[in-house]
DOTIBA-152222 format. One record per atom (N, C-alpha, C): x, y, z; residue in one letter. Coordinates in pm, whole numbers, plus 50000, padded with zeros to 5 digits. Layout:
XYZa...
//
This chain:
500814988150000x500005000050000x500865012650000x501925010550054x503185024450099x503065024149940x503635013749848x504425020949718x503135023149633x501815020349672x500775025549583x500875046349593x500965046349746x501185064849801x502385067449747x503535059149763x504355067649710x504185072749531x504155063849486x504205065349322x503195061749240x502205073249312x500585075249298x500835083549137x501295093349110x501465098849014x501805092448870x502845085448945x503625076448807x502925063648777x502205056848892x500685050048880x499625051348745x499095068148768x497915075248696x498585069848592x499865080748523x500395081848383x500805061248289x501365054548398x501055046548349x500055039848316x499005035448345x497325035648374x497205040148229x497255056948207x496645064748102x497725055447957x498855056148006x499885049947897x499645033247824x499015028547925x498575014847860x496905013547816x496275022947833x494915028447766x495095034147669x495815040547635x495975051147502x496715037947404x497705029047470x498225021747382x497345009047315x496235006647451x495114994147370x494275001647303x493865013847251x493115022847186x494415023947049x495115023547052x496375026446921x496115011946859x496505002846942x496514990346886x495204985746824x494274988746905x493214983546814x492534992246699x493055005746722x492585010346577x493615006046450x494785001046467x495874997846412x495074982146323x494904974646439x493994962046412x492664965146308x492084972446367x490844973446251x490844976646138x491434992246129x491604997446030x492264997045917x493614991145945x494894986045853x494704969245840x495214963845960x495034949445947x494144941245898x492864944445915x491804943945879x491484939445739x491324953945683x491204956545555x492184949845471x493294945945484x494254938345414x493244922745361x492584916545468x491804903545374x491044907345295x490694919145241x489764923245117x490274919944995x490184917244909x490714923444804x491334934444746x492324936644691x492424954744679x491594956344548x491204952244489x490224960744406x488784961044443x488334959944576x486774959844665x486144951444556x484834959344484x484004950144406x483724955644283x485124960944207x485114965144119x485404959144007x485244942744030x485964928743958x484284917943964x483454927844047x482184917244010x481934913343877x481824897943818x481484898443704x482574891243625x483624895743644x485274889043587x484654876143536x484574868343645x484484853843606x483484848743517x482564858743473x481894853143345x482494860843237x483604869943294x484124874443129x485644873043107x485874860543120x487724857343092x488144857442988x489434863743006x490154862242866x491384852142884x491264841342751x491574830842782x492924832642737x494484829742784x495514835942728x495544827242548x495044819142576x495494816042370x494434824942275x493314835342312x492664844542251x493844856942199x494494856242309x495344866342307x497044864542197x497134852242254x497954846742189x498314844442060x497114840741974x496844841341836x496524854141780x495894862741833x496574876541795x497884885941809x498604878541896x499954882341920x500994877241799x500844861541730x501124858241644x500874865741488x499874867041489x498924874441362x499814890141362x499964894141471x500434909341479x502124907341457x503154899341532x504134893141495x504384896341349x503854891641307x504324887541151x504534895941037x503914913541089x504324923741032x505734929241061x505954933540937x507644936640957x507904950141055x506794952441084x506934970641156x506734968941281x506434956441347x505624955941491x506964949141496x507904949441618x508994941941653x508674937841825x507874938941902x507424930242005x505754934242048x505114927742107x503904929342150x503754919442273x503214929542383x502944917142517x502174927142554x500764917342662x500604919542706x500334914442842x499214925342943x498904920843122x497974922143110x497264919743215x495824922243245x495854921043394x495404933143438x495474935443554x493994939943630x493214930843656x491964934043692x490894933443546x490614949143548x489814951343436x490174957043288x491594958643350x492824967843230x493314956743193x493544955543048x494274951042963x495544959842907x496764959142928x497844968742925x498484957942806x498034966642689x499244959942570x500644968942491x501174965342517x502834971342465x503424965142373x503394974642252x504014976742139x505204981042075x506244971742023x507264984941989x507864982041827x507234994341746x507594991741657x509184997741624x509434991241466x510644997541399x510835014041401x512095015141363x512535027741363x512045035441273x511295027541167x511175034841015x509185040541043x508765035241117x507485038841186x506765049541213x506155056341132x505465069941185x504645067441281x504185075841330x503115078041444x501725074141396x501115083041281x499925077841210x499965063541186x500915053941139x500715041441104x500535036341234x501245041241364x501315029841457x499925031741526x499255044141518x497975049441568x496605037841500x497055033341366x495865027141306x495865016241364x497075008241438x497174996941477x496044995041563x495685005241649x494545005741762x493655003041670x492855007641559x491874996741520x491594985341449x493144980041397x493344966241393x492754958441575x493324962841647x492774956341811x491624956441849x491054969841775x489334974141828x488704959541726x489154956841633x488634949141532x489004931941582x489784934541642x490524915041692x489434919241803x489094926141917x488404921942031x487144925942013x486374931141891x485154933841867x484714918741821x485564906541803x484544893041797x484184891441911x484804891642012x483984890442170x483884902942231x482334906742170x481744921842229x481934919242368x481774914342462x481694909342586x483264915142645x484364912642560x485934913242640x485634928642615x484994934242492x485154954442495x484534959442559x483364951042613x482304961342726x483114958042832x483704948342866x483754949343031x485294953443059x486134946042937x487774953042993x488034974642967x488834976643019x489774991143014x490704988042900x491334992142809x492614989542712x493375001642733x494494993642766x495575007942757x496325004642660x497025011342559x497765010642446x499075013942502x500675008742475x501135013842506x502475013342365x502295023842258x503235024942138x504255031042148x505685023742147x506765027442191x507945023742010x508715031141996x509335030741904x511385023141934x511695019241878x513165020641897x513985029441839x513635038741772x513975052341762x514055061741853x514835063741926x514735068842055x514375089342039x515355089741923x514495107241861x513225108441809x512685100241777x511655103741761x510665113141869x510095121841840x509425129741910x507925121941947x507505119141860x506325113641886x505855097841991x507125094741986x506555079242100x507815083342199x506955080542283x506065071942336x504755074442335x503695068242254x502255073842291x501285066842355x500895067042420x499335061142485x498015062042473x497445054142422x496195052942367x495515044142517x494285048242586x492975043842632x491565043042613x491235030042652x489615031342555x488995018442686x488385032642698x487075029642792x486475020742763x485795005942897x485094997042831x483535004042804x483325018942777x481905017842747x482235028642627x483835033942620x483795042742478x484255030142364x484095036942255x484395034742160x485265035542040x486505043142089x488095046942060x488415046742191x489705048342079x490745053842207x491275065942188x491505071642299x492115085842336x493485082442392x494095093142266x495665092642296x496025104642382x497325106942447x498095116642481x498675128442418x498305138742451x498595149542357x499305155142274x501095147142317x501975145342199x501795144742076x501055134642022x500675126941925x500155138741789x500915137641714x500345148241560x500195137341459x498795137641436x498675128341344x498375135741216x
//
């Protein structure tokens, strides 16, 4: 009881110090920890699973595109609802030619209306001409537009 009177003070502050710290910890717990078993894209992927893209859809247009002498690699990701495809043509490559390529793609994924309504497309036309002024360009097309919109660089 003596060392409760004596170090009544330093008592309180500890008291307050391990209250403030189970109040830290558990907002730490809820808020952060928590939320980590979600998904990170919440429920902005409802639906995915009735609209897959199967990698040999992709694949056989990767071949088909291959085989022009001006396209020297093509890959792509798919990351959620974005489809991120990267292009890099030859050096001898204008900008206008590599721009039409986007509706060679609008035309390969318009057989499955289904992959253009529900995916994002990001274009991504890169040159090995490194002076060239015009690439790197980026083309996006909304799954509910109907082109794509490039980056302002771009003089066609």
């Amino acid at each position: 009881m003596n060392f409760i009177k004596k170090y009544k003070l330093q008592m309180i502050l500890l008291a307050l110090f391990l209250i403030l710290l189970s109040i830290v910890l558990f907002v730490f717990f809820v808020f952060i920890y928590h939320t980590n078993n979600q998904s990170r894209y919440g429920s902005r992927l409802d639906g995915i699973e009735n609209v897959r893209i199967d990698t040999t859809y992709l694949d056989d247009f990767k071949e088909e595109v291959l085989e022009k002498e001006e396209i020297l690699s093509f890959n792509t990701n798919i990351y959620g609802r974005i489809i991120n495809i990267t292009v890099s043509f030859s050096d001898e490559t204008i900008i206008s030619d590599a721009v039409l390529f986007a509706d060679e793609l609008l035309e390969f994924f318009a057989e499955d209306e289904e992959v253009l309504n529900f995916y994002d497309i990001q274009l991504f036309l890169k040159s090995e001409d490194a002076e060239n002024e015009n690439f790197p360009a980026i083309g996006y097309k909304h799954h509910t537009g109907s082109e794509f919109i490039w980056t302002n660089n771009i003089e066609l």
